[in-house]
NUSE-240245 format. One record per residue (C-alpha): residue in one letter; x, y, z. Coordinates in pm, 1 decimal. Each point is the difference from the previous one (the first is absolute). Layout:
N
+---+----------+----------+----------+
| r |     east |    north |       up |
+---+----------+----------+----------+
| A |        X |        Y |        Z |
...
+---+----------+----------+----------+
//
This chain:
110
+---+----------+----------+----------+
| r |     east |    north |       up |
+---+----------+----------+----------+
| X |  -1165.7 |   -184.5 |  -1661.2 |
| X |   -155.0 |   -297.5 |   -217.7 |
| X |    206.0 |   -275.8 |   -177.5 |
| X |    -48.3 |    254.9 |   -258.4 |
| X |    157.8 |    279.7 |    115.2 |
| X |   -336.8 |    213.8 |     37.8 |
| X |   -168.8 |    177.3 |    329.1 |
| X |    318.6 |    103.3 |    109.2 |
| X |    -43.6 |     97.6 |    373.4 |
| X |    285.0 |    169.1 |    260.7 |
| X |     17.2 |   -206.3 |    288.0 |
| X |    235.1 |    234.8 |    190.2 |
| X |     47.8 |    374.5 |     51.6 |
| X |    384.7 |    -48.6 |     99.9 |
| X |    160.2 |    238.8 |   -255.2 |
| X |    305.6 |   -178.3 |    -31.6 |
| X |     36.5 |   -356.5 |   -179.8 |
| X |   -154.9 |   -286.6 |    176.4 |
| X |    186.0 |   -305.6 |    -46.2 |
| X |    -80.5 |   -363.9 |     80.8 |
| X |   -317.9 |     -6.4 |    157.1 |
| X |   -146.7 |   -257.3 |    265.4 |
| X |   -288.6 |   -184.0 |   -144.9 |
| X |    -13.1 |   -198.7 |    339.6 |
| X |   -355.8 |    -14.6 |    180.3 |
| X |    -26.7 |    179.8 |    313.4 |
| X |     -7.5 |   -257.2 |    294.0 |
| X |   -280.1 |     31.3 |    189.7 |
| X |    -73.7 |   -240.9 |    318.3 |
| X |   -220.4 |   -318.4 |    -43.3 |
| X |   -355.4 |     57.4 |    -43.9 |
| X |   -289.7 |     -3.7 |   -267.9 |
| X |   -218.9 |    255.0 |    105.7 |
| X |     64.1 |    291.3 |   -217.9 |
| X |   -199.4 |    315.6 |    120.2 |
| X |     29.9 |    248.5 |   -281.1 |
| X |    183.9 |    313.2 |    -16.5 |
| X |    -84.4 |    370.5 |    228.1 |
| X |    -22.6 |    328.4 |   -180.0 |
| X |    229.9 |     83.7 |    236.7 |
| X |    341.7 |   -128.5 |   -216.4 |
| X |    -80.3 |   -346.6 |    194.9 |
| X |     -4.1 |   -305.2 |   -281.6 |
| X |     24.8 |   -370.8 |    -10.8 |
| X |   -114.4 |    -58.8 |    367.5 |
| X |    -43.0 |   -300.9 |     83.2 |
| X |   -106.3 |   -119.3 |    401.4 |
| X |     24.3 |   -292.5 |    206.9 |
| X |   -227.8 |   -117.1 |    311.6 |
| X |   -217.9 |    297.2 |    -17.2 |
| X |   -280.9 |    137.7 |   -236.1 |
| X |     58.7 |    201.9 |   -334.5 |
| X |   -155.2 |    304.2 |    181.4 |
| X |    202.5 |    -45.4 |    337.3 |
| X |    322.5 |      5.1 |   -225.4 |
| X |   -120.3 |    313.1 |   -231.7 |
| X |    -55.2 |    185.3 |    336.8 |
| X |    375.8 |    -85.8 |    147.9 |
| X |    115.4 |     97.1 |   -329.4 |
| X |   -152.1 |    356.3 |     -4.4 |
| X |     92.3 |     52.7 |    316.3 |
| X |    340.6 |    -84.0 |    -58.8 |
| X |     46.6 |    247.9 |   -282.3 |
| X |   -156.9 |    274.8 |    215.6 |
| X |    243.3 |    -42.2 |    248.6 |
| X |   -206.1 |   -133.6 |    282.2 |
| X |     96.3 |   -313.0 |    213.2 |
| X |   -184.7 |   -328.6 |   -167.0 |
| X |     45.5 |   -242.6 |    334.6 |
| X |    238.8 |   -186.8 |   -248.1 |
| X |    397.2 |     -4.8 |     12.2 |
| X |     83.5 |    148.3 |   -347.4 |
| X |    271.8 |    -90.6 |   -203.2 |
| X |    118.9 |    175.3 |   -332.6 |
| X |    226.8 |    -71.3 |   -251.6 |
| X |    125.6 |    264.4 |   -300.3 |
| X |    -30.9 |   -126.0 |   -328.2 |
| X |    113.0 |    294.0 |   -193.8 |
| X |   -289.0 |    238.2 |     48.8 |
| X |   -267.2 |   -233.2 |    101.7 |
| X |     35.7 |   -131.3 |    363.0 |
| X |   -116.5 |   -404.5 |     60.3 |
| X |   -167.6 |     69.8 |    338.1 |
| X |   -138.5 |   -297.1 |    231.1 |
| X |   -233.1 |     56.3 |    293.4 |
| X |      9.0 |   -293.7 |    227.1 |
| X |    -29.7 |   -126.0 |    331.9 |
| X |     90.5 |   -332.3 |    103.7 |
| X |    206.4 |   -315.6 |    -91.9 |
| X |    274.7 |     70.3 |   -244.7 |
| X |    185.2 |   -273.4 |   -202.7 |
| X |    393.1 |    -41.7 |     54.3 |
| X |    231.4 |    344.2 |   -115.0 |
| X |   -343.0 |    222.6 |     72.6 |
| X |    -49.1 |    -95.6 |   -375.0 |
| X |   -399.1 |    -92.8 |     61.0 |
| X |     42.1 |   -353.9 |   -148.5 |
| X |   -290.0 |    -61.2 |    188.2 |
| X |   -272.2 |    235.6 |     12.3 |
| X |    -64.5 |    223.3 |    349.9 |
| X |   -373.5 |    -58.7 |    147.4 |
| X |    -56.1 |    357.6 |   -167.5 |
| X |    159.7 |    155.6 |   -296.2 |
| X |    -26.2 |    269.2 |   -237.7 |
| X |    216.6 |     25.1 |   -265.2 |
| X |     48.4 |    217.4 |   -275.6 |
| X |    181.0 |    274.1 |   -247.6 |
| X |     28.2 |    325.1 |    103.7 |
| X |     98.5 |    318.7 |   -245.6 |
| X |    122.9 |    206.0 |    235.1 |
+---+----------+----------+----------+
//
């Protein structure tokens, strides 16, 4: 809602009382390239060491199911899954602190 308390909007569809929400950005590995979101339920994807279009494709694949030629990893965020597509080096903890020659990352609604 506004300052003003109008356009109320439901953010949830939980039907019991949700209590102390996490404002926190979703971490997402180091890069600037944002690619745009997929019809597919795919948004905020963002690549590293390859092309927009390259990424977009490992990404659709991905949600169909099919192999990419990239290790996947995905993390549940409470109905959306943070999913990485990578190959190559990996910072220290697997925590992508530097970016892998290739990655895709994005939001999945799953």
């Amino acid at each position: 809602m506004t300052a003003a308390g109008l356009d109320l909007a439901t953010l949830t569809d939980y039907a019991g009382r949700d209590e102390s929400p996490d404002w926190q950005p979703i971490p997402a590995p180091a890069t600037r390239r944002r690619c745009g979101d997929l019809p597919a339920g795919i948004r905020d994807m963002r690549a590293a060491g390859m092309a927009c279009r390259a990424a977009r494709r490992a990404a659709r694949r991905w949600a169909r199911g099919r192999r990419t030629g990239l290790r996947a990893t995905a993390t549940d965020l409470g109905g959306t899954e943070r999913v990485i597509l990578a190959r190559g080096r990996r910072g220290p903890d697997d925590d992508y602190a530097r970016p892998p020659r290739k990655l895709v990352a994005f939001l999945s609604e799953r």
